[in-house]
C-alpha positions in Angstrom: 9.3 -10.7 -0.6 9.0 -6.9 0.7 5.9 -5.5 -0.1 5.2 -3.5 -3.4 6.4 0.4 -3.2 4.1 2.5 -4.7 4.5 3.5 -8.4 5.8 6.7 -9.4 3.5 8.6 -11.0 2.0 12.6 -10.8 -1.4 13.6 -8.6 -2.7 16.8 -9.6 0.4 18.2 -11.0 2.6 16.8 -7.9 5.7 15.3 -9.5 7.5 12.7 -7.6 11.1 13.4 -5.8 13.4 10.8 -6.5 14.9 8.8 -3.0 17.2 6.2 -3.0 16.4 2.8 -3.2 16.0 1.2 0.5 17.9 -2.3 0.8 15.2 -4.9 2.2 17.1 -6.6 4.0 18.3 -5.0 7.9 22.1 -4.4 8.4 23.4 -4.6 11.6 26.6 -2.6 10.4 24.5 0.8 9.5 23.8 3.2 11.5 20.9 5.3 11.8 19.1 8.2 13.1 16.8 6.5 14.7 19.4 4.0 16.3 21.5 6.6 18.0 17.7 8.4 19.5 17.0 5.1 20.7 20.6 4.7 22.2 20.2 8.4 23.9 17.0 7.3 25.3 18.2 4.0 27.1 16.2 2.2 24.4 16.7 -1.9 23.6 16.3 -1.5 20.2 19.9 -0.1 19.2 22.8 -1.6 17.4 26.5 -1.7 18.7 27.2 1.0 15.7 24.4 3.3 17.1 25.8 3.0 20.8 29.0 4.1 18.7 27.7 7.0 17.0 26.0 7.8 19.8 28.7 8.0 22.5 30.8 10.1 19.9 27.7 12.4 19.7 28.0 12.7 23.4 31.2 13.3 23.4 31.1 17.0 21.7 27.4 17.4 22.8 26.9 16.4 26.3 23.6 17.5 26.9 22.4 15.7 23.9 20.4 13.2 25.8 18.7 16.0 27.6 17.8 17.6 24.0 16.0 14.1 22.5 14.3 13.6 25.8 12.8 17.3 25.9 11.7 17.3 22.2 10.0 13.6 22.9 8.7 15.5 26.2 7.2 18.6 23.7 5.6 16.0 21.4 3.6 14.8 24.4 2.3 18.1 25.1 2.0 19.3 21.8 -0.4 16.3 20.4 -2.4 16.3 24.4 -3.1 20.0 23.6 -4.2 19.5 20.2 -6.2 16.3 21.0 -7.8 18.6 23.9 -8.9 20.7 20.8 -10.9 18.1 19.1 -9.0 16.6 16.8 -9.3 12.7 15.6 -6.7 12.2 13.2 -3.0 12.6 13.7 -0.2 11.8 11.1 3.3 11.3 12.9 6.0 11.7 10.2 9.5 10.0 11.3 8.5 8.4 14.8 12.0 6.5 15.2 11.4 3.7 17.7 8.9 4.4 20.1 9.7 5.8 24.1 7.0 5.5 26.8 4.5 6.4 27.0 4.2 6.4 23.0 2.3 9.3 21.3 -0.9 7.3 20.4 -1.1 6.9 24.2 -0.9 10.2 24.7 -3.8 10.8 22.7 -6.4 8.0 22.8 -6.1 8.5 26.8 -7.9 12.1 26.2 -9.8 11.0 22.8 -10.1 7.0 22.5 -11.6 7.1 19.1 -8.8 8.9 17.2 -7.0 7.5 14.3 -3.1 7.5 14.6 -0.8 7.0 11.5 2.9 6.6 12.0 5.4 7.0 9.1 9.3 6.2 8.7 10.9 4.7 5.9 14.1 3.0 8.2 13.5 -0.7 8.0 14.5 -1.3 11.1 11.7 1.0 12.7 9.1 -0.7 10.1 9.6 -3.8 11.5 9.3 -2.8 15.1 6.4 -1.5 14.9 4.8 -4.3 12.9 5.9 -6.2 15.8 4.7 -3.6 18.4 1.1 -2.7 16.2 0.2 -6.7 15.9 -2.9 -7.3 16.7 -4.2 -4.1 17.7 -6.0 -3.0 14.4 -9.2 -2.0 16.6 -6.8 0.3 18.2 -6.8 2.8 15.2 -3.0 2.6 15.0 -1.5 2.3 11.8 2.2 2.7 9.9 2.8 4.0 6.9 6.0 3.4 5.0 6.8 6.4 3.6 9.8 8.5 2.7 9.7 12.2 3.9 11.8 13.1 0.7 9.0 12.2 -1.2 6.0 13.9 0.7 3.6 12.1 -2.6 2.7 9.3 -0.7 1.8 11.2 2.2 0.1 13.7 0.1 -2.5 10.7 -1.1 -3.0 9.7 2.6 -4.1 13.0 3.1 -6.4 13.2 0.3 -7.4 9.7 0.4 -11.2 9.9 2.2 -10.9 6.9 4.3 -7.8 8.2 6.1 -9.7 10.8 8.2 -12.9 11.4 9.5 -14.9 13.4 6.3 -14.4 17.2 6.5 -12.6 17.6 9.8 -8.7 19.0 10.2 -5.5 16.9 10.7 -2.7 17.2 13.2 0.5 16.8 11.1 3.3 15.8 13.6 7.2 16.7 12.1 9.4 16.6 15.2 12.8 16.1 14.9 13.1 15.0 11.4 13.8 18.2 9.0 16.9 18.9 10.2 17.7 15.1 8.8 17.0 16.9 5.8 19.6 18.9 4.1 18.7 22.5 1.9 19.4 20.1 -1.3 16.0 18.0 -0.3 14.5 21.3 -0.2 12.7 20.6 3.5 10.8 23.9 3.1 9.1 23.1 -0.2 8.2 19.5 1.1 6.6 20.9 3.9 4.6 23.5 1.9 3.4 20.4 -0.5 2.4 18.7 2.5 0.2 22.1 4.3 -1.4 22.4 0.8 -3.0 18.9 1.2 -4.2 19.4 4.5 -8.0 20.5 5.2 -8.8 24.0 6.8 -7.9 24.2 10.5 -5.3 21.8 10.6 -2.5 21.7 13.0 1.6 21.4 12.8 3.2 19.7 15.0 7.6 20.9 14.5 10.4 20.7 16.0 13.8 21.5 14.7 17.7 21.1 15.6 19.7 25.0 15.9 22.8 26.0 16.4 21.9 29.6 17.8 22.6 29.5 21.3 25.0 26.5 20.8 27.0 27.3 17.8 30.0 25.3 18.3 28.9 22.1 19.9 25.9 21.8 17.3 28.4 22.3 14.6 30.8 19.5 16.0 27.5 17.1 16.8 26.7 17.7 12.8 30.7 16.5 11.8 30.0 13.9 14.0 26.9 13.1 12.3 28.2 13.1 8.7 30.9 10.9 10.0 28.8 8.2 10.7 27.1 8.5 6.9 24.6 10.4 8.2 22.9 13.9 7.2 22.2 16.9 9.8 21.5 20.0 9.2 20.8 22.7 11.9 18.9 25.9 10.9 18.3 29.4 12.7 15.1 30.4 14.1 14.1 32.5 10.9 15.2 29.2 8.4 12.7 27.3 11.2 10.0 29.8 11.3 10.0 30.1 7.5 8.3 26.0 7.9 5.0 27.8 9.6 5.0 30.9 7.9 1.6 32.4 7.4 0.3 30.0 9.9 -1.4 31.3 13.6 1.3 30.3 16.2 -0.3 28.4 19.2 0.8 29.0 22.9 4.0 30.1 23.5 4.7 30.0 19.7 8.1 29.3 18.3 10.7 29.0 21.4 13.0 26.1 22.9 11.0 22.9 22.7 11.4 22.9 26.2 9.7 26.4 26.8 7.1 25.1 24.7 3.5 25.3 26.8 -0.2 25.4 25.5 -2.1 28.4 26.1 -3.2 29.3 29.8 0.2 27.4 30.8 2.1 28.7 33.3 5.8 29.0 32.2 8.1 26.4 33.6 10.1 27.2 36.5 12.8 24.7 35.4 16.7 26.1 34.6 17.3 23.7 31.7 19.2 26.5 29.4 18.5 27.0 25.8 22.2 25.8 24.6 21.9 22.5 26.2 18.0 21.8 24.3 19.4 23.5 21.2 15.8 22.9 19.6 12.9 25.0 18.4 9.5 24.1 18.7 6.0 25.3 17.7 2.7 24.4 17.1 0.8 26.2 14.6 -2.5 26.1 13.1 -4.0 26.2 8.9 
C-alpha cells in the first residue's frame, strides 16, 4: 500500500493548490523530466522512453548535455559557498536522480552535522532514493515527497521546529525545476509562499531555463518537450529575477549558471558561451 498523502487542509490562511493524482505504481512507458537529466548525464537509472526524449532533445539542442551538467556543476558551488557561511539545514526541491558527487556530499564534507532534505514527487526518483538513503538515517539525509505545485507541504516542513536547528536560516535549493512549471502554476507566487516561511537570513538556491541568448533552439527543445507529455517553460532574465526580487544577490548575482562564482572568486577563464548553457543562476539571501 503507498504511504498516506497528506490531507488537504489550510495553515494560517495558506489554501492548498490542487495537483494531480500520482499513479502508485512506476510505468516504464512515461517519460520524465528527471529520466531524460539522468539520460544527459550518462546516468543508469533511465528508461528506453527517456533515452528517446532525450536524443530528440539533442537533436535541436546539442549542447544540452553541456547545460544539465553546468547547472548540476553551479548547485555544487552554490550549496559549498553557502555551507561555508554557516548554514545547517538545506532543503533541495526537485533533485531528479542523483549525479556524483551528490549535493549532501557536497556539504557535510565542509559541515558534517548539517541536516539535508530532498524533495520530488516522480515515483521513480522516490524510490531511488529510498534505495540510495537506506540505512543511513545517522547521516541527516532525508526525502520528502512533495509536489512543488503545492508548496503547503513544504511550507509545514519549514515551520515544523524539528526540521531545522531552532532560530537559525535555511538554504532553499530550486535548481532546474521552475521552468517545469508553466505561468498557469503560477511558479512566481509559489516561490513567494515558500520565502515567506523561511526564517530571517535565509538563502535561495535558483536556477532557471532562458531562451535569451538561444531563442530558437530553446524554443524547439520546449516543442520537443511538450511532445513527450511534458511541460517547459523558458523565461527571460527579468521573469527570472522577478523569483529573488527584494532579496540581496550573492557573488556574481544573476548571470549564466556557469558564470556563477561566490564572492572573492576569480571569474572563469573558460569559453563555454551563454547560448550553449542557456540557464540563469543566482544565489540570494532573506
Amino acid at each position: 500500500m503507498p504511504p498516506a498523502r497528506l490531507v488537504p487542509g489550510p495553515i494560517d490562511g495558506l489554501p492548498r493548490r490542487p495537483v494531480p493524482e500520482r499513479p502508485w505504481d512506476v510505468s516504464l512507458d512515461q517519460v520524465t523530466s528527471a529520466g531524460i537529466c539522468d539520460y544527459l548525464l550518462d546516468g543508469k537509472d533511465l528508461l528506453t522512453v527517456d533515452r528517446v526524449a532525450g536524443e530528440q532533445a539533442l537533436a535541436v539542442f546539442p549542447s544540452l548535455r553541456a547545460s544539465v551538467r553546468e547547472n548540476r556543476a553551479f548547485a555544487r558551488r552554490a550549496v559549498a559557498y553557502i555551507a561555508q557561511l554557516g548554514f545547517r539545514t538545506f532543503l533541495d526541491v526537485g533533485i531528479g536522480f542523483p549525479d556524483r558527487p551528490p549535493l549532501h556530499e557536497v556539504i557535510q564534507d565542509i559541515t558534517p552535522d548539517t541536516r539535508v532534505i530532498y524533495v520530488d514527487n516522480d515515483l521513480r526518483v522516490l524510490l531511488h532514493a529510498r534505495a540510495l538513503l537506506k540505512g543511513r538515517a545517522t547521516q541527516r539525509i532525508e526525502y520528502l515527497d512533495a509536489d512543488l505545485r503545492d508548496p503547503w507541504p513544504l511550507v509545514r516542513r519549514i515551520e515544523d521546529e524539528a526540521f531545522c536547528y531552532p532560530d537559525q536560516p535555511i538554504a532553499l535549493s530550486l535548481t532546474g525545476i521552475l521552468h517545469l512549471l508553466p505561468d498557469a502554476d503560477d511558479p512566481h507566487a509559489i516561490v513567494a509562499e515558500l520565502r515567506a516561511a523561511l526564517p530571517a537570513g535565509s538563502a535561495l538556491i535558483l536556477s532557471h531555463l532562458t531562451a535569451d541568448a538561444a531563442p530558437d533552439q530553446v524554443a524547439a527543445l520546449a516543442t520537443t518537450w511538450q511532445d513527450a507529455g511534458l511541460t517547459i517553460q523558458p523565461r527571460s532574465r527579468d521573469e527570472i529575477a522577478r523569483f529573488t526580487a527584494g532579496l540581496d544577490l550573492l557573488g556574481t548575482g544573476l548571470t549564466s549558471c556557469h558564470r556563477w562564482q561566490p564572492p572573492g572568486t576569480r571569474p572563469s577563464r573558460r569559453t563555454t558561451r551563454d547560448a550553449q548553457v542557456s540557464c540563469y543562476a543566482t544565489v540570494a539571501r532573506t
